[in-house]
mmCIF file of the N, C-alpha and C atoms, coordinates in Angstrom:
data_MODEL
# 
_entry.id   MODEL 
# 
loop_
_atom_site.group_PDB 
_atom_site.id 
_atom_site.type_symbol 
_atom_site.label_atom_id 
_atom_site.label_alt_id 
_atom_site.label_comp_id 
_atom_site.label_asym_id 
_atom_site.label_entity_id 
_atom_site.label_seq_id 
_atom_site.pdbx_PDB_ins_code 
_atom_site.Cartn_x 
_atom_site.Cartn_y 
_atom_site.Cartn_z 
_atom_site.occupancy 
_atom_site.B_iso_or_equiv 
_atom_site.pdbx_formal_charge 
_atom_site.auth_seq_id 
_atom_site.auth_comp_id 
_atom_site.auth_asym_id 
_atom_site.auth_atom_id 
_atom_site.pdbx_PDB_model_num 
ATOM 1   N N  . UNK A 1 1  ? 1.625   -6.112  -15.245 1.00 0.00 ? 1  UNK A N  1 
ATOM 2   C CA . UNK A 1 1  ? 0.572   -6.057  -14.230 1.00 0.00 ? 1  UNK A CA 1 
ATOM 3   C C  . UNK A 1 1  ? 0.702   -4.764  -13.420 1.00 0.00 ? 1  UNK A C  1 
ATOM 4   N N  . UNK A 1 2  ? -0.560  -4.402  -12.869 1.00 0.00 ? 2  UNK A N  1 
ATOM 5   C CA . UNK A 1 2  ? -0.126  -2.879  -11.924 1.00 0.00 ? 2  UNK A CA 1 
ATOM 6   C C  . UNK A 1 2  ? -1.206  -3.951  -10.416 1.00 0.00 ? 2  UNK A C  1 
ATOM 7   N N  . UNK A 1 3  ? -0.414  -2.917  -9.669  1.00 0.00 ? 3  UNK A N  1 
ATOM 8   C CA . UNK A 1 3  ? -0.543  -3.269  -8.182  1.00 0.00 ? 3  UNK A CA 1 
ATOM 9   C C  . UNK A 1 3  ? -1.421  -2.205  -7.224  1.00 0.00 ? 3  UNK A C  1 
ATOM 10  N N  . UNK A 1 4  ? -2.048  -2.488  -6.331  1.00 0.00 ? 4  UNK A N  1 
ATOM 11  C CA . UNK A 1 4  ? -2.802  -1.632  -4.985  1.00 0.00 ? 4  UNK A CA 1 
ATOM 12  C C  . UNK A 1 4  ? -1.750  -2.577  -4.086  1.00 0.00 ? 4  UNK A C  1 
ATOM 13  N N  . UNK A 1 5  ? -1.092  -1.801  -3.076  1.00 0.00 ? 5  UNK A N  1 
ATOM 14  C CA . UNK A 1 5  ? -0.634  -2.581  -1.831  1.00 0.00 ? 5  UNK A CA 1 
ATOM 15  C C  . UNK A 1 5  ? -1.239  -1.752  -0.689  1.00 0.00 ? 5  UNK A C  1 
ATOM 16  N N  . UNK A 1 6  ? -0.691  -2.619  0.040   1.00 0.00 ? 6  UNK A N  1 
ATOM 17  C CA . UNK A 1 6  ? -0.889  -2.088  1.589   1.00 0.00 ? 6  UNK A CA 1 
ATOM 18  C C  . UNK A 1 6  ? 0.088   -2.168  2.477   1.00 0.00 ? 6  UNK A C  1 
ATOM 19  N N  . UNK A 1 7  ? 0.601   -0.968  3.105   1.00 0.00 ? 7  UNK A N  1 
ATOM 20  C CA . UNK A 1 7  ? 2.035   -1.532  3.707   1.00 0.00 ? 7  UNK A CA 1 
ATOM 21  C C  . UNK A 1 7  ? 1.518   -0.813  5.376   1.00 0.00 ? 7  UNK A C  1 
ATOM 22  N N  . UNK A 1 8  ? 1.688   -1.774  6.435   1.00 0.00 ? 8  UNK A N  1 
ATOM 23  C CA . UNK A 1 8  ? 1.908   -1.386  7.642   1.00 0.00 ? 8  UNK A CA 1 
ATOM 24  C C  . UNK A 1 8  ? 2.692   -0.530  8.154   1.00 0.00 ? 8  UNK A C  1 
ATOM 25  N N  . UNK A 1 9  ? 3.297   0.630   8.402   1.00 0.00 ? 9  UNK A N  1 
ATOM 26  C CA . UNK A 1 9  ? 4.203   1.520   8.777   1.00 0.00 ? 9  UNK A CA 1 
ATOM 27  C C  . UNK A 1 9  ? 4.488   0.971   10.156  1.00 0.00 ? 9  UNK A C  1 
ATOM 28  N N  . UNK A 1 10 ? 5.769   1.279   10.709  1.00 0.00 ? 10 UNK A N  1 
ATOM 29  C CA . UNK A 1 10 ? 7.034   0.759   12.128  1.00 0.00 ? 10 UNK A CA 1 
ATOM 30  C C  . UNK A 1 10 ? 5.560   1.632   13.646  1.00 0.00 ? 10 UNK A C  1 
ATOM 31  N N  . UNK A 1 11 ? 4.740   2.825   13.237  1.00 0.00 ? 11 UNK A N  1 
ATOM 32  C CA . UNK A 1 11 ? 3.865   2.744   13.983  1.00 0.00 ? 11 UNK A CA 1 
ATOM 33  C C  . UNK A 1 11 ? 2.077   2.399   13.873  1.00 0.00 ? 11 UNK A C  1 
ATOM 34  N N  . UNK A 1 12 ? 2.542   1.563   13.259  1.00 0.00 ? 12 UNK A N  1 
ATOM 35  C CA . UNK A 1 12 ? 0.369   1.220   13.430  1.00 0.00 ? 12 UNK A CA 1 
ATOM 36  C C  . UNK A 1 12 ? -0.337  1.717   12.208  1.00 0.00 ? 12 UNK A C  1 
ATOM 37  N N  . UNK A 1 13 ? 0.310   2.960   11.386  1.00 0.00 ? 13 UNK A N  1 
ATOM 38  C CA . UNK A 1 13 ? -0.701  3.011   10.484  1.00 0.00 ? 13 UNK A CA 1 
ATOM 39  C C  . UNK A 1 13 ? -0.339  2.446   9.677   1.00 0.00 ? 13 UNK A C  1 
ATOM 40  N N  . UNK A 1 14 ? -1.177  2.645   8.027   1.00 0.00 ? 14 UNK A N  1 
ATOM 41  C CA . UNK A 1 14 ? -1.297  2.037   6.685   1.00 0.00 ? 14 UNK A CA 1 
ATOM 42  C C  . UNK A 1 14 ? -1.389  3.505   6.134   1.00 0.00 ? 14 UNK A C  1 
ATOM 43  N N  . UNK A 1 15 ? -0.346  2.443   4.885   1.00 0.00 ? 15 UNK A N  1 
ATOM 44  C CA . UNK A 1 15 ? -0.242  3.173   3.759   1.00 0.00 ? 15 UNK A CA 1 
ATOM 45  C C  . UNK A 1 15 ? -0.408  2.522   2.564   1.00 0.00 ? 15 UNK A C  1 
ATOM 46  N N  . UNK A 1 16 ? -1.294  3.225   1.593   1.00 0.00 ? 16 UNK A N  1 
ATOM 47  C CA . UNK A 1 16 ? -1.808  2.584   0.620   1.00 0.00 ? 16 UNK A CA 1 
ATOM 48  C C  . UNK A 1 16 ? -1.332  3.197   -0.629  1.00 0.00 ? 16 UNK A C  1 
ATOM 49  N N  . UNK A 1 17 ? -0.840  2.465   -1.625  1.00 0.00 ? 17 UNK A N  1 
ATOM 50  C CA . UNK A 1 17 ? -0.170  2.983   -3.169  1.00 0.00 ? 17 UNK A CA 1 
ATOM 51  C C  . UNK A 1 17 ? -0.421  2.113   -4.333  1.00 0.00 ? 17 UNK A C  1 
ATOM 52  N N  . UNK A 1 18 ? -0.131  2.698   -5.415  1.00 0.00 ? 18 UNK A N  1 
ATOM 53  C CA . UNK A 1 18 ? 0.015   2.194   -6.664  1.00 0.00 ? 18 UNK A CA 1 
ATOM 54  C C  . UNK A 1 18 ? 1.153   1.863   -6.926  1.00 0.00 ? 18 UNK A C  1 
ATOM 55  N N  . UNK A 1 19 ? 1.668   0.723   -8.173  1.00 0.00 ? 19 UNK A N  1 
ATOM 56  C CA . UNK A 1 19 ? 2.827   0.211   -7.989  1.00 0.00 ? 19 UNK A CA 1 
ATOM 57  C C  . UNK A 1 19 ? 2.720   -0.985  -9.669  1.00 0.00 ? 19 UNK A C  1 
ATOM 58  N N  . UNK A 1 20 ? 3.889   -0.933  -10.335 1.00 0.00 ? 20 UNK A N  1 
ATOM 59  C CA . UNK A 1 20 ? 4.148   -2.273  -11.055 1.00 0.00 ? 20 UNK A CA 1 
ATOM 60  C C  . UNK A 1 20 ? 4.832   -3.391  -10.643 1.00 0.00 ? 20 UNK A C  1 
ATOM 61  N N  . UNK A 1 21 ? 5.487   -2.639  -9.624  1.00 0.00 ? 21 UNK A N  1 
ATOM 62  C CA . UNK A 1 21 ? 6.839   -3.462  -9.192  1.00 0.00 ? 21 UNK A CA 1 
ATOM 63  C C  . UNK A 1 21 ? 6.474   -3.115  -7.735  1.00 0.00 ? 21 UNK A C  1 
ATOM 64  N N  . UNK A 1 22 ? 5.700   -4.166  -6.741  1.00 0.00 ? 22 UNK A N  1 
ATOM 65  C CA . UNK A 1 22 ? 5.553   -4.329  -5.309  1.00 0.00 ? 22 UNK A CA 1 
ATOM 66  C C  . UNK A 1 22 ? 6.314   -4.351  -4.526  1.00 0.00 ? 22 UNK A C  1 
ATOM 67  N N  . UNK A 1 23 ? 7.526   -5.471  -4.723  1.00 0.00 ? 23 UNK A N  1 
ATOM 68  C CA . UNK A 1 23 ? 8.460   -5.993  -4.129  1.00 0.00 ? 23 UNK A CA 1 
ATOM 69  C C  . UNK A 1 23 ? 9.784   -4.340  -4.133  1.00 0.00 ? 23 UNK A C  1 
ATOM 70  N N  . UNK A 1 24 ? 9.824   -4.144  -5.090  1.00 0.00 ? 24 UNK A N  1 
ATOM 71  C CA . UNK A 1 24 ? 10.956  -2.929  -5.419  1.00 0.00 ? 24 UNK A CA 1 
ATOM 72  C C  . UNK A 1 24 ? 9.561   -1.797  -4.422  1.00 0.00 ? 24 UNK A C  1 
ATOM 73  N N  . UNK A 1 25 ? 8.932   -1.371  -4.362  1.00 0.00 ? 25 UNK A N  1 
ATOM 74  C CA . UNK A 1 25 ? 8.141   -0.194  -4.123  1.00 0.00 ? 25 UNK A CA 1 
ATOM 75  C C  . UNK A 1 25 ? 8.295   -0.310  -2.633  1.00 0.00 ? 25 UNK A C  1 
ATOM 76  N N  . UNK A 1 26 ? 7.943   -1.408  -1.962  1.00 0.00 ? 26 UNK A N  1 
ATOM 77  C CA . UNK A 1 26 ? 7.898   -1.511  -0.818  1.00 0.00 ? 26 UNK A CA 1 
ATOM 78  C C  . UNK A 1 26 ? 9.742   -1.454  -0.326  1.00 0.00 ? 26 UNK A C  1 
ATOM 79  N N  . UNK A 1 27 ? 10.578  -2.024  -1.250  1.00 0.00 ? 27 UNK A N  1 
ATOM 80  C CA . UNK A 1 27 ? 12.084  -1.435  -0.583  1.00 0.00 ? 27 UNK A CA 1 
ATOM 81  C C  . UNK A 1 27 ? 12.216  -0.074  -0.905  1.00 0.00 ? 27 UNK A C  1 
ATOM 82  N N  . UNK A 1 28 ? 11.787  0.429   -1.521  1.00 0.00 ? 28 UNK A N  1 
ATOM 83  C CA . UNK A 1 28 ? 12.042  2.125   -1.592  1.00 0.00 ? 28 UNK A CA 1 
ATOM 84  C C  . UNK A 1 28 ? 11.313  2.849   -0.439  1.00 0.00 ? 28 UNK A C  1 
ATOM 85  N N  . UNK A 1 29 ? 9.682   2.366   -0.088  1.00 0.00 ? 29 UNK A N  1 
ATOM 86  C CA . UNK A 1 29 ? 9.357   2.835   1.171   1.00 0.00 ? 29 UNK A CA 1 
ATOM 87  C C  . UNK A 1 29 ? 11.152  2.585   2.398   1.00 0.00 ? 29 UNK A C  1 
ATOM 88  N N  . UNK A 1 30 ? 10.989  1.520   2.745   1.00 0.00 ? 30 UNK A N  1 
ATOM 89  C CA . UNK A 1 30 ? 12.030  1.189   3.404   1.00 0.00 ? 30 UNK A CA 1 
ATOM 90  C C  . UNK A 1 30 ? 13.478  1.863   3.836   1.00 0.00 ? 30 UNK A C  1 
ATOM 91  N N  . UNK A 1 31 ? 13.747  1.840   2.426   1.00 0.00 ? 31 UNK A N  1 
ATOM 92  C CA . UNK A 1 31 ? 15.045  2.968   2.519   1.00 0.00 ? 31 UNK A CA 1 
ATOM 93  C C  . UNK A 1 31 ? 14.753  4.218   2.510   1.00 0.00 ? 31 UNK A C  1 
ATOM 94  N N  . UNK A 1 32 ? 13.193  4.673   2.707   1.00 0.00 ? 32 UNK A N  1 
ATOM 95  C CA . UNK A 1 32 ? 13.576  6.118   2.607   1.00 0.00 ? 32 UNK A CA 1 
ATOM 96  C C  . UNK A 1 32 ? 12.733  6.844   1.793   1.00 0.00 ? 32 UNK A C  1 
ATOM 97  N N  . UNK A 1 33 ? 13.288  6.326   0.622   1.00 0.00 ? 33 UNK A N  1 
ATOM 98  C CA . UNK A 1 33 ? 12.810  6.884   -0.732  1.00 0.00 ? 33 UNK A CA 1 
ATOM 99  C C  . UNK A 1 33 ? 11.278  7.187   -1.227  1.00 0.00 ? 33 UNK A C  1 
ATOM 100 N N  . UNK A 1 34 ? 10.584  6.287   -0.883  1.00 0.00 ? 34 UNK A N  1 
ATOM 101 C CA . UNK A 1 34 ? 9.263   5.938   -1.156  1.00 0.00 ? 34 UNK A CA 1 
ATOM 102 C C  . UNK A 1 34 ? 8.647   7.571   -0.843  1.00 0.00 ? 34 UNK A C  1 
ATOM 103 N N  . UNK A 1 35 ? 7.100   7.479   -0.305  1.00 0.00 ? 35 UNK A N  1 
ATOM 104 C CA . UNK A 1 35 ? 6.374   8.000   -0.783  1.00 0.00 ? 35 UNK A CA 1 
ATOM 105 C C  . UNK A 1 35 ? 6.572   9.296   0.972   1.00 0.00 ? 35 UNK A C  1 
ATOM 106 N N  . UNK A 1 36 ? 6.374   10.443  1.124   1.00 0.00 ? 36 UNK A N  1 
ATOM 107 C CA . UNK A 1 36 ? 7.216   11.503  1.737   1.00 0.00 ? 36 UNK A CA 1 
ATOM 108 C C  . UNK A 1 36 ? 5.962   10.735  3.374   1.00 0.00 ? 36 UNK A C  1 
ATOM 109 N N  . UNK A 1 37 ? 4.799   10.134  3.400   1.00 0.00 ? 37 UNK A N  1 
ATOM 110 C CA . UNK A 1 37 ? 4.326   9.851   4.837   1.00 0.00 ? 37 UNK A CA 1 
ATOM 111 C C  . UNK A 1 37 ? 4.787   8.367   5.057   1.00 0.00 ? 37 UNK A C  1 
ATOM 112 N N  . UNK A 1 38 ? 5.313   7.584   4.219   1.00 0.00 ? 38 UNK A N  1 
ATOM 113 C CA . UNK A 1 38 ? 6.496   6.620   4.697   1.00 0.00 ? 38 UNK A CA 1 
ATOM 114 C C  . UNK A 1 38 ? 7.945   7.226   5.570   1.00 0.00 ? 38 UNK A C  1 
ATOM 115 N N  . UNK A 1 39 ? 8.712   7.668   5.334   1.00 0.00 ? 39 UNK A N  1 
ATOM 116 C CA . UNK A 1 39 ? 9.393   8.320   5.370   1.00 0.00 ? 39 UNK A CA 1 
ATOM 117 C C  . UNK A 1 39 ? 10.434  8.261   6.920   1.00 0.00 ? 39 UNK A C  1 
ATOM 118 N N  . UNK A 1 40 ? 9.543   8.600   7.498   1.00 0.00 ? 40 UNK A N  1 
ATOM 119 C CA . UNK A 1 40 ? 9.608   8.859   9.385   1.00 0.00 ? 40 UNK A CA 1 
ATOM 120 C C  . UNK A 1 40 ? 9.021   7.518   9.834   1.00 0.00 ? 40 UNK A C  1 
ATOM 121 N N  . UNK A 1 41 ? 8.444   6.698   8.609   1.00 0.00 ? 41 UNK A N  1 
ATOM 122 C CA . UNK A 1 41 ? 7.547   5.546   9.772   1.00 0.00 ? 41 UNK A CA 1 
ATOM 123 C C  . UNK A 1 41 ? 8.057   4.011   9.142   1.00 0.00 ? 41 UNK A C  1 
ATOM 124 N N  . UNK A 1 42 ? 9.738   3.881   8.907   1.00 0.00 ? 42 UNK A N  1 
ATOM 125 C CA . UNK A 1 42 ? 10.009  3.035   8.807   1.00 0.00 ? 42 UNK A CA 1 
ATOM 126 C C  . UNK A 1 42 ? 10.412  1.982   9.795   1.00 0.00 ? 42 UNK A C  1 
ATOM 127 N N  . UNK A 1 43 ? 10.580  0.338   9.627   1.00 0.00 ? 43 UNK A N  1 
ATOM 128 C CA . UNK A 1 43 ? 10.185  -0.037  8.664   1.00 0.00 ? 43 UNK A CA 1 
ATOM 129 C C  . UNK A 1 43 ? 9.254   0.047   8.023   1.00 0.00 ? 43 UNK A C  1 
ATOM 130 N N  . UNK A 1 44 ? 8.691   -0.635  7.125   1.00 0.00 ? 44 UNK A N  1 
ATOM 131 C CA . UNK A 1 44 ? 7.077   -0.480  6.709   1.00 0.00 ? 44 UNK A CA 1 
ATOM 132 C C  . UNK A 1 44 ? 7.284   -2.610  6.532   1.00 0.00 ? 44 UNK A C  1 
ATOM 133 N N  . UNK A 1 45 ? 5.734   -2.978  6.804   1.00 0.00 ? 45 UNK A N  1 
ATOM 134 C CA . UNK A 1 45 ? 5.502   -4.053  5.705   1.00 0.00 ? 45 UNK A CA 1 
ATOM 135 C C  . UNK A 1 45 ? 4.523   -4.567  5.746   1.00 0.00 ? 45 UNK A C  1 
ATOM 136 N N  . UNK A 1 46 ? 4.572   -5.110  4.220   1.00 0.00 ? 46 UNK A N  1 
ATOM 137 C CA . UNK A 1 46 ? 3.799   -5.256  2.827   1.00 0.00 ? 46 UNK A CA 1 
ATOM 138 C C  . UNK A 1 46 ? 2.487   -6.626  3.687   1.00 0.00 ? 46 UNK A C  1 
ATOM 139 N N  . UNK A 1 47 ? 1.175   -5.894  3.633   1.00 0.00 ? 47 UNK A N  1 
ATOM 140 C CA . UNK A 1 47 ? 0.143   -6.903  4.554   1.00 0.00 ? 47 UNK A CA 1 
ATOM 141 C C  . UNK A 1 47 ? -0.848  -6.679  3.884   1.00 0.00 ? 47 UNK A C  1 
ATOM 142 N N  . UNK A 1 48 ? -0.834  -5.940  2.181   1.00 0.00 ? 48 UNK A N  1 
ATOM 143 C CA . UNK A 1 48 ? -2.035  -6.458  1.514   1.00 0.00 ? 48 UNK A CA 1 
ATOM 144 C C  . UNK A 1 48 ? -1.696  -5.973  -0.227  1.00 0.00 ? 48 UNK A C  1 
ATOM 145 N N  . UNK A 1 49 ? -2.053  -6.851  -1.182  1.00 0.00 ? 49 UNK A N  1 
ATOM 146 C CA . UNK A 1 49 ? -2.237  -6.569  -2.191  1.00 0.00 ? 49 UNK A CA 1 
ATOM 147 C C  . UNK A 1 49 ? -3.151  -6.823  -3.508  1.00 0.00 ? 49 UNK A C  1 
ATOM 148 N N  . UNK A 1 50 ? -3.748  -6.315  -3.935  1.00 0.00 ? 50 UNK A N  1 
ATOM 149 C CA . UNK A 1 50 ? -3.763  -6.837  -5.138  1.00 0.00 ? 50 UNK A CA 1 
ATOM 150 C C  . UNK A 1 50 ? -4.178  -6.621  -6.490  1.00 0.00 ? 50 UNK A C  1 
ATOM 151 N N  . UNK A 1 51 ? -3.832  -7.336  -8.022  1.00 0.00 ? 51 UNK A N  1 
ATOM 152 C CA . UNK A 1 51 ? -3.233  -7.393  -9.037  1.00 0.00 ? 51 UNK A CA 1 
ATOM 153 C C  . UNK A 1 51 ? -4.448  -7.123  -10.222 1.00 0.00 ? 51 UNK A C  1 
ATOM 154 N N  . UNK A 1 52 ? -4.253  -5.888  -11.468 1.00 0.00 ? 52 UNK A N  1 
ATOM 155 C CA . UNK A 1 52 ? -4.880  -5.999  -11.932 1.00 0.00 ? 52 UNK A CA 1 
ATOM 156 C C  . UNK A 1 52 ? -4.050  -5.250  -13.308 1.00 0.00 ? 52 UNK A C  1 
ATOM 157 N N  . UNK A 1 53 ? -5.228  -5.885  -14.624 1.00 0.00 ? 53 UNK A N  1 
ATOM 158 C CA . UNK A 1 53 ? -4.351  -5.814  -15.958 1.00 0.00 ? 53 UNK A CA 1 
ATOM 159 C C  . UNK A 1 53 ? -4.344  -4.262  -16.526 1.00 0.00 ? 53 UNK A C  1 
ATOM 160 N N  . UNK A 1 54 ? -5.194  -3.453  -16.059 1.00 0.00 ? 54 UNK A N  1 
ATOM 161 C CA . UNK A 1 54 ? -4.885  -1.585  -16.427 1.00 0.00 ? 54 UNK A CA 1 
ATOM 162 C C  . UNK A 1 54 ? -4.316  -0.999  -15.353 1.00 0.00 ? 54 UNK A C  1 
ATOM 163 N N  . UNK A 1 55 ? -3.861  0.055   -15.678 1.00 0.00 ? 55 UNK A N  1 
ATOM 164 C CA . UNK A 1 55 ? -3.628  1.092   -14.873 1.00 0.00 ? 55 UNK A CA 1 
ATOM 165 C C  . UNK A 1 55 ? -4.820  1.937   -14.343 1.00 0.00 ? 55 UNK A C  1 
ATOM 166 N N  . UNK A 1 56 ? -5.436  1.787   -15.341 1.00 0.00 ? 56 UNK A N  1 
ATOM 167 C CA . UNK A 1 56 ? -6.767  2.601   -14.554 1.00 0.00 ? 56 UNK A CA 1 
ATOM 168 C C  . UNK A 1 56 ? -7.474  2.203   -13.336 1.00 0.00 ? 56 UNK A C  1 
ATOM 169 N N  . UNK A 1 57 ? -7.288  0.575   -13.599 1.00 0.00 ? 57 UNK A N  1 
ATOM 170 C CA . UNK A 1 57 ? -7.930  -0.156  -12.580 1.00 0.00 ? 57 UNK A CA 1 
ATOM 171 C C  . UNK A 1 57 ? -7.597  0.261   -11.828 1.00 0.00 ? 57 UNK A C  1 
ATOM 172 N N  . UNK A 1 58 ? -6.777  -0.407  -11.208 1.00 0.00 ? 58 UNK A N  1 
ATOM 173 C CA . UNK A 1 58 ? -5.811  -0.154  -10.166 1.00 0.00 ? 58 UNK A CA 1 
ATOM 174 C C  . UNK A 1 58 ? -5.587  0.679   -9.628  1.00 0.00 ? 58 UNK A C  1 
ATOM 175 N N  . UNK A 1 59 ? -5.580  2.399   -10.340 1.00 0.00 ? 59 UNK A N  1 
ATOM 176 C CA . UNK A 1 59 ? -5.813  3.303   -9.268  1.00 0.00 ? 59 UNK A CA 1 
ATOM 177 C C  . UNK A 1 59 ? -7.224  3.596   -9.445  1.00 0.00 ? 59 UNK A C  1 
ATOM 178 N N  . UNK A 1 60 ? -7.771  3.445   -9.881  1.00 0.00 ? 60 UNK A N  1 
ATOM 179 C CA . UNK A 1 60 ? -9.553  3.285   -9.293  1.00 0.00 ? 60 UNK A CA 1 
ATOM 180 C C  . UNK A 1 60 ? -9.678  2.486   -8.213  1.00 0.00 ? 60 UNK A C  1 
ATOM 181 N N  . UNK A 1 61 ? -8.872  1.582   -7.576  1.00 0.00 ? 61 UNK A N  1 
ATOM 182 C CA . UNK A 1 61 ? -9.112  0.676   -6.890  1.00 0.00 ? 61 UNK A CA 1 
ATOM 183 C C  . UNK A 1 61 ? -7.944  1.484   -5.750  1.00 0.00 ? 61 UNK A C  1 
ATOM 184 N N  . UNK A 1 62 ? -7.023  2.034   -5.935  1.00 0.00 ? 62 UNK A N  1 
ATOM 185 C CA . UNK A 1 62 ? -5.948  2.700   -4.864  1.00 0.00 ? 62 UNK A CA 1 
ATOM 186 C C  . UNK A 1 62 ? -6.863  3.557   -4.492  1.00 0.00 ? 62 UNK A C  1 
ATOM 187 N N  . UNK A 1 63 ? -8.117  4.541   -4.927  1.00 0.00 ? 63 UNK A N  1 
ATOM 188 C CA . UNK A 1 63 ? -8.533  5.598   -4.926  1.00 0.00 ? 63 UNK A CA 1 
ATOM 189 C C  . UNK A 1 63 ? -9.620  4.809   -3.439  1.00 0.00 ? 63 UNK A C  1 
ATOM 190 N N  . UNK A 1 64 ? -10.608 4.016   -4.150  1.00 0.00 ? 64 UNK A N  1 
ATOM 191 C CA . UNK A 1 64 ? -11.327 3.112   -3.254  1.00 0.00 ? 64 UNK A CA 1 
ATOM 192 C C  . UNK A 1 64 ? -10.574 2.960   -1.727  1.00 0.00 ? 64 UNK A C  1 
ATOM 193 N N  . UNK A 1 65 ? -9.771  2.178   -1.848  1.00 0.00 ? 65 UNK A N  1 
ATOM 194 C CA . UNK A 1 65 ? -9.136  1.804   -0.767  1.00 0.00 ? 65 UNK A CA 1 
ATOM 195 C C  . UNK A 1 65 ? -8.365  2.915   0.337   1.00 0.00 ? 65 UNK A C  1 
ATOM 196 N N  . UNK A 1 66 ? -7.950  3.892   -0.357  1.00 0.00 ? 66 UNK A N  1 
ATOM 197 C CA . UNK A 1 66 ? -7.387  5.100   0.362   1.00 0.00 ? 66 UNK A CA 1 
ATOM 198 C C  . UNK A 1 66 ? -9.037  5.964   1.435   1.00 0.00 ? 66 UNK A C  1 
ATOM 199 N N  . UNK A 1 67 ? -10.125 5.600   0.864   1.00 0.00 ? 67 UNK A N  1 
ATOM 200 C CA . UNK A 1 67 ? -11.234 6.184   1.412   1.00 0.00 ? 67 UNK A CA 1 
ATOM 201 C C  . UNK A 1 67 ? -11.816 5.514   2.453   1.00 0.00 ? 67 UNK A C  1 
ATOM 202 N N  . UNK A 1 68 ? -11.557 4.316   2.607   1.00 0.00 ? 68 UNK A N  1 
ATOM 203 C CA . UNK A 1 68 ? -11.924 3.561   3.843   1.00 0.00 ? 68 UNK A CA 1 
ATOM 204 C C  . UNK A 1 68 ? -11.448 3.916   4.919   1.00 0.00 ? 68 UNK A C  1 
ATOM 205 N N  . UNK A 1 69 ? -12.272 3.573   6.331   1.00 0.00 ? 69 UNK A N  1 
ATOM 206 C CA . UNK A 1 69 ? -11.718 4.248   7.374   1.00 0.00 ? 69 UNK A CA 1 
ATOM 207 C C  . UNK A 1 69 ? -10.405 3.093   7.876   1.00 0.00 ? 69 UNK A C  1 
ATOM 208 N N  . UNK A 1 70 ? -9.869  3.123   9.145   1.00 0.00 ? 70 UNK A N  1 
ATOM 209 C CA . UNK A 1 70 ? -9.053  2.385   9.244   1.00 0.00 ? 70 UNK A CA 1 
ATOM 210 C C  . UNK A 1 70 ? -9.913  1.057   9.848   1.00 0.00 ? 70 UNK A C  1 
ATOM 211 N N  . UNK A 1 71 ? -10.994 0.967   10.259  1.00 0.00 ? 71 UNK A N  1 
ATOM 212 C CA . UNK A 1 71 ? -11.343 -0.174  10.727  1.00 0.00 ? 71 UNK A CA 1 
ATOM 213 C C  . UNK A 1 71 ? -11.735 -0.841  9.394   1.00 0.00 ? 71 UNK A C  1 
ATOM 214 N N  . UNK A 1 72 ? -12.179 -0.092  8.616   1.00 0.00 ? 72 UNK A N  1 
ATOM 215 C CA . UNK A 1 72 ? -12.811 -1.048  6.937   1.00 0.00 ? 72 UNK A CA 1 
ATOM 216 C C  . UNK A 1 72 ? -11.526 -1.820  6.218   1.00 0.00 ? 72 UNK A C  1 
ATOM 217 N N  . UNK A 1 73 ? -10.159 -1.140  6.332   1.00 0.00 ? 73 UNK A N  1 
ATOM 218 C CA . UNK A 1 73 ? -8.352  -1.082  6.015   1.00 0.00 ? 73 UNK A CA 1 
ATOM 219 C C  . UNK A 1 73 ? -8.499  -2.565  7.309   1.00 0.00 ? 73 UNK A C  1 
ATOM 220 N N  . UNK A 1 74 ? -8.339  -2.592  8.144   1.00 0.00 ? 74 UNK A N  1 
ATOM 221 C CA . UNK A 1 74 ? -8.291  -3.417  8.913   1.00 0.00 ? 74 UNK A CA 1 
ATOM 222 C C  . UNK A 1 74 ? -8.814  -4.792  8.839   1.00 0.00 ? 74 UNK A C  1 
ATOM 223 N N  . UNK A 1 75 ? -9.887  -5.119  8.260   1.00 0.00 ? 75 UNK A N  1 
ATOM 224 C CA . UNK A 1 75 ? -10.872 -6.109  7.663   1.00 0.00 ? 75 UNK A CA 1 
ATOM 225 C C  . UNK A 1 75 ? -10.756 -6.356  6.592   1.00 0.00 ? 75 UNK A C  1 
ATOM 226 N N  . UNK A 1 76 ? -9.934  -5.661  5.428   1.00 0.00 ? 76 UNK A N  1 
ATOM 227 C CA . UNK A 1 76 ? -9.418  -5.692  4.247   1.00 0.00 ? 76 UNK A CA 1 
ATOM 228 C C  . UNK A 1 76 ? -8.409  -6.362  4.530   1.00 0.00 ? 76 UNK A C  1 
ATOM 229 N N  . UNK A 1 77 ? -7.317  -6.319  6.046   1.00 0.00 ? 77 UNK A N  1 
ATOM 230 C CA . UNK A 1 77 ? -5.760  -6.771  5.735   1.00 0.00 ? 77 UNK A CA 1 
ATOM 231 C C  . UNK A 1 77 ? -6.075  -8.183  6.709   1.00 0.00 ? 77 UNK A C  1 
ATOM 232 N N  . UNK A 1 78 ? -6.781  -8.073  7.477   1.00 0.00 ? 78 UNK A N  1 
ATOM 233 C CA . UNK A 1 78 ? -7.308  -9.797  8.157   1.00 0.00 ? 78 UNK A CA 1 
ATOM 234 C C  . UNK A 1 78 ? -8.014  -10.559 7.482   1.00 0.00 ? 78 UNK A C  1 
ATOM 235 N N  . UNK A 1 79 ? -8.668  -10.068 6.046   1.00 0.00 ? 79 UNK A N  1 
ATOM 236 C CA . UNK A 1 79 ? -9.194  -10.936 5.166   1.00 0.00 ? 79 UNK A CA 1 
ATOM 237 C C  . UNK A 1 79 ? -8.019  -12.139 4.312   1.00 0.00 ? 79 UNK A C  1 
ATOM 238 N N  . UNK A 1 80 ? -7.227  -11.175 4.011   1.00 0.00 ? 80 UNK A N  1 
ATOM 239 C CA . UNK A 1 80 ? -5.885  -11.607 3.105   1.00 0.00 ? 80 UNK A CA 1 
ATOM 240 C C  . UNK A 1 80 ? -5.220  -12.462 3.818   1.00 0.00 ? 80 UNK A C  1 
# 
């Protein structure tokens, strides 16, 4: 399966990624590792996802979701 998440950053924003492995992606944000605007804004956590059978999808759908403003991101993560 491939993944779109959504992870809350330690100040207020969102960060949005591609992923097979959610659970592992979101501890690499965490420690550090993850993606370089995680980084400075740990913890992070995981307040939206979801699951689809290509890769293409899925970042067609990371691509989508990265373009919303934060109030559209916001109504996306109080839906879930």
């Amino acid at each position: 399966m491939h993944y779109v998440y959504v992870v809350e950053c330690r100040d207020g924003t969102y960060y949005t990624g591609y992923t097979t492995d959610v659970e592992r992606r979101v501890a690499e944000h965490d420690a550090g590792e993850g993606a370089k605007y995680t980084r400075g804004r740990t913890p992070v956590e995981l307040v939206y996802t979801e699951s689809f059978e290509s890769q293409s999808a899925a970042m067609s759908r990371e691509h989508e979701l990265k373009s919303l403003s934060r109030a559209e991101k916001e109504r996306l993560v109080d839906a879930e």
